[in-house]
C-alpha positions as CSV (number, residue, x, y, z in Angstrom):
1,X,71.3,-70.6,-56.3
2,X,72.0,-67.5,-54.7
3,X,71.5,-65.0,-57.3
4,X,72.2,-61.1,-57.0
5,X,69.3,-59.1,-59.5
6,X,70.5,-55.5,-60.5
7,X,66.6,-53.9,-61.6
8,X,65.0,-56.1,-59.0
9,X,62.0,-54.2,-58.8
10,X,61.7,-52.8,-62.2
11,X,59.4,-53.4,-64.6
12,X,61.2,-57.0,-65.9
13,X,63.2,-57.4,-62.4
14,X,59.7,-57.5,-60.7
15,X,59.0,-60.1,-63.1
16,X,62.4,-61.8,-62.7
17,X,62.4,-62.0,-58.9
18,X,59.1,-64.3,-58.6
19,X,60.1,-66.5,-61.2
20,X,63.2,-67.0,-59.2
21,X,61.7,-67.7,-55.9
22,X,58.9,-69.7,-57.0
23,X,61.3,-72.2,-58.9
24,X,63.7,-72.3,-55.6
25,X,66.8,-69.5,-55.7
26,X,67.5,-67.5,-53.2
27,X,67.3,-64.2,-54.9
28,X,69.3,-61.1,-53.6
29,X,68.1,-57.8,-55.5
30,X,69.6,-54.1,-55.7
31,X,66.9,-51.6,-54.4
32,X,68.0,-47.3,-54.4
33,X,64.7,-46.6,-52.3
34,X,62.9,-47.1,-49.2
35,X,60.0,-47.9,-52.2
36,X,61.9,-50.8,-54.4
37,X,63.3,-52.3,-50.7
38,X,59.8,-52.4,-49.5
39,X,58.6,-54.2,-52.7
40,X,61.7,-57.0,-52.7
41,X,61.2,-57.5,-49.0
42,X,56.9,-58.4,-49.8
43,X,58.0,-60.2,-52.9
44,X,60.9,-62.7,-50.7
45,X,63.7,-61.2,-51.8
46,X,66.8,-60.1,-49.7
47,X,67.7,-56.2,-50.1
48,X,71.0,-54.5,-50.9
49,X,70.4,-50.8,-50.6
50,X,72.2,-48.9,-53.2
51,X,73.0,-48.0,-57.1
52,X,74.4,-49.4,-60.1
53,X,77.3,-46.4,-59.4
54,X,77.8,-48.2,-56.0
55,X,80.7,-50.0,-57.7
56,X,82.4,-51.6,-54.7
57,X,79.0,-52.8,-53.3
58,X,78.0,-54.3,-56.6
59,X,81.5,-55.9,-56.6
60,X,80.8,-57.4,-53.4
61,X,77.5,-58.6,-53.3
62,X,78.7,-60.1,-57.2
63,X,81.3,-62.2,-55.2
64,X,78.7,-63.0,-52.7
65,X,76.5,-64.7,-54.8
66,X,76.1,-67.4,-57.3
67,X,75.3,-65.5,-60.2
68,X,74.2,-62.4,-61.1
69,X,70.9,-61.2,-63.4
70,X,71.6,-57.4,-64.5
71,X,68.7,-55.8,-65.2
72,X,69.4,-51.9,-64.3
73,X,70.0,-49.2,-66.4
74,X,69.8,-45.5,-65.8
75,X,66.6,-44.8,-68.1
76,X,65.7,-41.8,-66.2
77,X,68.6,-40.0,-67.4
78,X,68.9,-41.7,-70.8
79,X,65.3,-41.0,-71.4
80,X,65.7,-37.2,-70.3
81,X,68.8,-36.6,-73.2
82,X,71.8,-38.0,-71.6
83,X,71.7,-41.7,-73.0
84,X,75.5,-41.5,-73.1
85,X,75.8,-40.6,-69.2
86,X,73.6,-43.6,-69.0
87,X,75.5,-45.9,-70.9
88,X,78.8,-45.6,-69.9
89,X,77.4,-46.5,-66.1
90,X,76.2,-49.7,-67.1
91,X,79.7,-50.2,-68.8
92,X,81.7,-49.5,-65.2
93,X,79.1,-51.6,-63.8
94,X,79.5,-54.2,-66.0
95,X,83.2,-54.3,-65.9
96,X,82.8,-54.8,-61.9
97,X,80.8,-58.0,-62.2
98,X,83.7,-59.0,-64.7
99,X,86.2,-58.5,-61.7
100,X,84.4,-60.2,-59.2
101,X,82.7,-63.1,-61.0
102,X,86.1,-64.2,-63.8
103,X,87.4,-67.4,-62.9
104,X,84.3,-68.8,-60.9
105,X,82.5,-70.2,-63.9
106,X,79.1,-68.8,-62.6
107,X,76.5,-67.3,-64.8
108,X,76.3,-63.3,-65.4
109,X,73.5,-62.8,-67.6
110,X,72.7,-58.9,-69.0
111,X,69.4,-57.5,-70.8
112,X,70.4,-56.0,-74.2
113,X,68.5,-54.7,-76.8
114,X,67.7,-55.5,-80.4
115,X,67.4,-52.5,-82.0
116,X,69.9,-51.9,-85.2
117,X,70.6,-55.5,-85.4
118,X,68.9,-56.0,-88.5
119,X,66.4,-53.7,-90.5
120,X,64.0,-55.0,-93.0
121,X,64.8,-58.9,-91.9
122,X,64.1,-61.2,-88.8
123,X,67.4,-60.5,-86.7
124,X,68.8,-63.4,-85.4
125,X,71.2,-64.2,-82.4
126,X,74.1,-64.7,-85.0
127,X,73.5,-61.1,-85.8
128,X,76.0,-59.0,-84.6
129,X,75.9,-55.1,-84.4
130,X,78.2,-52.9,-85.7
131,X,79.9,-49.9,-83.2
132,X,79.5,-47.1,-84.5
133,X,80.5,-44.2,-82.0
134,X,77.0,-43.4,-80.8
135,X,75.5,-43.5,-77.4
136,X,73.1,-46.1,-78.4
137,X,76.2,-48.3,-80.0
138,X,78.0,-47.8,-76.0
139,X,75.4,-50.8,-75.0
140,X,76.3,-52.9,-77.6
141,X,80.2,-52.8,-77.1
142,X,79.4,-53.8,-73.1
143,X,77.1,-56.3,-74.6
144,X,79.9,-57.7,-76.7
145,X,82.4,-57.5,-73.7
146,X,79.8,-59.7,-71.5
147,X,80.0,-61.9,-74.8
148,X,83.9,-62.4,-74.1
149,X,83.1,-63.0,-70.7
150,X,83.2,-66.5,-71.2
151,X,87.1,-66.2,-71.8
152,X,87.8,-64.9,-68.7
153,X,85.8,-68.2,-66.9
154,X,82.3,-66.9,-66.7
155,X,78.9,-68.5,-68.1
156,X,77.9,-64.7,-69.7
157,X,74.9,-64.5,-71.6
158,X,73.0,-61.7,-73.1
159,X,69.5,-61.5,-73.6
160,X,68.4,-59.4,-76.3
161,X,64.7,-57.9,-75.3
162,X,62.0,-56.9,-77.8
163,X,61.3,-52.9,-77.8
164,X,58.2,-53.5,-76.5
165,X,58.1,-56.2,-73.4
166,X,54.4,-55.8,-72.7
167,X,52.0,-56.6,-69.9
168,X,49.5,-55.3,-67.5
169,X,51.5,-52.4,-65.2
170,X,53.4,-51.5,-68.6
171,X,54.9,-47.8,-68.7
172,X,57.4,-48.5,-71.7
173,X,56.4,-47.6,-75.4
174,X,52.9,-49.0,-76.1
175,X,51.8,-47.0,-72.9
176,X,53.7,-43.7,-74.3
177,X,51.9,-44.6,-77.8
178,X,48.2,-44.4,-76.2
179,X,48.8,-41.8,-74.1
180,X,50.1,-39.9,-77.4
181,X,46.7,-40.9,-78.7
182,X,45.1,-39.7,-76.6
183,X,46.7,-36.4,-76.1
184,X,47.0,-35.9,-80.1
185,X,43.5,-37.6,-80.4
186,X,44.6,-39.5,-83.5
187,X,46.5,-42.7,-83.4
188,X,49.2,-42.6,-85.6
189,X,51.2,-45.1,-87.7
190,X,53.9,-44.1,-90.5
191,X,53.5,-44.5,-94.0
192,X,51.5,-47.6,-95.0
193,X,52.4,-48.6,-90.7
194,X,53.8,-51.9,-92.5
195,X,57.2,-51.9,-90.4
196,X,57.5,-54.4,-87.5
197,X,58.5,-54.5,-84.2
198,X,59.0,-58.0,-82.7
199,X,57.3,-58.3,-78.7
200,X,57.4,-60.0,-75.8
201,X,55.7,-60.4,-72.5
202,X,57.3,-59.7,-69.6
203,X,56.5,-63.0,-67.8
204,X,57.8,-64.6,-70.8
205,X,61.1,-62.3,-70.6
206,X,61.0,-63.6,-66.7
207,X,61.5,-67.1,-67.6
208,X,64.1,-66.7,-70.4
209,X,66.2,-64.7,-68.3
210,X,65.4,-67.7,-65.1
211,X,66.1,-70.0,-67.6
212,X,69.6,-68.2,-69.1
213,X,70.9,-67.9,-65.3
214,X,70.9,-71.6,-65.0
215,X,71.7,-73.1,-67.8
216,X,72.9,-70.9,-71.0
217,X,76.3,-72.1,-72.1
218,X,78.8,-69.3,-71.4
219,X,79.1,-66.7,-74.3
220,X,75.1,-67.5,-75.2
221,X,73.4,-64.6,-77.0
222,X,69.5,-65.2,-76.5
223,X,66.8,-63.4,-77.6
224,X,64.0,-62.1,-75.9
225,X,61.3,-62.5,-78.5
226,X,57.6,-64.4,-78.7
227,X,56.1,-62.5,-81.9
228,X,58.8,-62.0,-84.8
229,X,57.5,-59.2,-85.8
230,X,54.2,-57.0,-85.2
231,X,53.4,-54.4,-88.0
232,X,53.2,-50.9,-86.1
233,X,49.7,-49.9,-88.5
234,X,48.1,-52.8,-86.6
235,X,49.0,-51.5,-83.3
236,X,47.9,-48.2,-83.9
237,X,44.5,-49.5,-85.1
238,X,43.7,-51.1,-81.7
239,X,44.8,-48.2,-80.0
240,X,42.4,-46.2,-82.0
241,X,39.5,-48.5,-81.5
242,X,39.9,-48.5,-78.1
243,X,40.3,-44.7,-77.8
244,X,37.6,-44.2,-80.2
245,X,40.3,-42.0,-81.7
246,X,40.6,-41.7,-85.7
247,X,43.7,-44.3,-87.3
248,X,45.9,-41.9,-89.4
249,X,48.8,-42.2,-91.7
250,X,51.5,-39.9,-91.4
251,X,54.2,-39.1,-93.9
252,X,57.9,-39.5,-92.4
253,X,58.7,-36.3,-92.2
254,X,55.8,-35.3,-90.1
255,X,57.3,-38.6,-87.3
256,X,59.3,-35.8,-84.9
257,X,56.2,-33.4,-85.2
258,X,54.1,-36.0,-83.7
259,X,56.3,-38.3,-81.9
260,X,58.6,-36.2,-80.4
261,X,62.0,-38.4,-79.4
262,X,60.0,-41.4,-80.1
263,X,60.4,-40.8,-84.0
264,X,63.4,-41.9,-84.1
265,X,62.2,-45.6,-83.3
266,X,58.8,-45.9,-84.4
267,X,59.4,-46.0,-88.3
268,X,62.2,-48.6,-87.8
269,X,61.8,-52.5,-89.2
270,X,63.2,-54.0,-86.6
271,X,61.8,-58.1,-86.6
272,X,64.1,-60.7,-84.8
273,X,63.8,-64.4,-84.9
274,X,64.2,-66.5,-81.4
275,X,64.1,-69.9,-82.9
276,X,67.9,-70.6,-81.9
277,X,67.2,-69.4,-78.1
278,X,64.0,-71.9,-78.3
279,X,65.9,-74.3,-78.9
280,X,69.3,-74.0,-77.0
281,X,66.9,-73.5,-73.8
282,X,63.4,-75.3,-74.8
283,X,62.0,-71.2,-74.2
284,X,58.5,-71.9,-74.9
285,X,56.2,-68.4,-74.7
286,X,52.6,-69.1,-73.3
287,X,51.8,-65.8,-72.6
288,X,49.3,-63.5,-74.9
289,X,50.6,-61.6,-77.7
290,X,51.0,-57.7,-78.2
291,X,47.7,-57.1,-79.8
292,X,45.7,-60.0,-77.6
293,X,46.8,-58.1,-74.7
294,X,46.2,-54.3,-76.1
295,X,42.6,-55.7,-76.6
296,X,42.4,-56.5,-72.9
297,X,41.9,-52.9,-71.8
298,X,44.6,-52.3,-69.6
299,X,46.7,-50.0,-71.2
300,X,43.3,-47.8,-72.0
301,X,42.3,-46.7,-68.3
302,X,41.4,-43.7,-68.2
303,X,44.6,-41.6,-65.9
304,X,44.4,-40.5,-62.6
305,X,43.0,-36.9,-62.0
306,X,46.0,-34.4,-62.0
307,X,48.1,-37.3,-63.5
């Protein structure tokens, strides 16, 4: 298959493009620098220079393919207070890929998220989330449109990722949490830490998504998930072993004092189940799990003078 990757050399699309290749598509990925183009073009992949708010070039290299992976979304500026701004650009992408792919029964497959599903219980893919106005609720009405894809002729999937999709190279949350560590020189957890995140490795996340663009039946939600549920006082232990840092419980109130923006997430209960995407797709993780790989040492080297 020809398949057009949106993200392709982000942290999961850089993932996503080998596992491609090595299993025999033809993979065509979205690059906005001299950088990312560089990086496709070493790893096999054909280049299409450009953005996710290149609409009639996403509509075109859509129709020119087979099926289509999308992986991008503005994080940037959705990390730097305009999640909204960032949103609503995946949404006009997304209804672009709906133009050029409906009637051709080929596979569109978006990453989605699984925060909100489901707090205090293992989310599963049945789960649906509830709109509610907010930025953060935009992505799950586009996830819920690529859903009803599958009316309009088109295999659509959506893969819900874990909040932490970890992995040597990682600069996503566990990175942010050590280098909060480090700075704060505490490692933190909240309350008695017992809430859970659910993880996944990216080269596991690689293969689900592979595995969704060929063969998950249209309107297939999947879920990106190898440990149900990690309990976030654990996490912060091995962070402070490896730091040498002391492991500290923090009352709620005190999250946004020490977190920052990253309060808002870290005291959520967030476990999801993936037994029904096992299943539907024989998804079979082999890679290590969260705390295996914290205690590898990679996410504790030491930064870069005048990083």
């Amino acid at each position: 298959m020809r398949i057009f990757v949106t993200g392709a050399s982000g942290w999961i699309g850089s993932a996503v493009v080998p596992e491609l290749i090595d299993t025999g598509h033809q993979v065509v990925g979205l690059a906005r620098s001299e950088t990312s183009a560089a990086a496709l073009t070493a790893a096999g992949a054909e280049v299409v220079r450009g953005t996710v708010d290149d609409l009639d070039l996403l509509r075109d290299a859509a129709a020119a393919s087979d099926g289509v992976i999308h992986l991008a979304f503005k994080h940037d500026i959705a990390f730097g207070g305009d999640f909204k701004g960032a949103a609503e650009a995946d949404r006009r992408a997304v209804d672009v890929f709906g133009e050029a792919l409906a009637g051709t029964g080929r596979p569109f497959v978006l990453a989605s998220g699984l925060a909100g599903l489901a707090l205090g219980r293992a989310a599963t893919e049945r789960d649906m989330p509830t709109p509610d106005g907010s930025p953060v609720h935009i992505r799950a009405v586009t996830a819920q449109e690529v859903l009803a894809f599958a009316s309009r002729g088109i295999r659509s999937s959506v893969v819900r990722l874990s909040p932490t999709c970890h992995g040597e190279g990682d600069n996503g949350f566990m990175a942010m949490l050590v280098a909060l560590a480090r700075e704060k020189g505490v490692s933190a957890y909240l309350g008695d830490g017992a809430n859970r995140w659910p993880a996944v490795h990216r080269l596991d996340a690689a293969r689900l998504f592979r595995l969704a663009v060929e063969h998950a039946p249209a309107g297939s939600v999947l879920h990106g998930v190898a440990e149900e549920g990690i309990a976030l006082r654990d996490v912060a232990e091995v962070i402070g072993r490896h730091l040498h840092v002391p492991v500290v419980s923090l009352a709620p109130e005190a999250a946004a004092g020490h977190f920052g923006w990253l309060a808002g997430f870290y005291g959520l209960d967030v476990p999801a189940s993936s037994a029904l995407t096992r299943e539907l797709l024989d998804w079979k993780p082999t890679q290590p799990g969260l705390l295996e790989d914290l205690d590898k040492g990679h996410y504790f080297h030491a930064p870069a003078a005048g990083a």
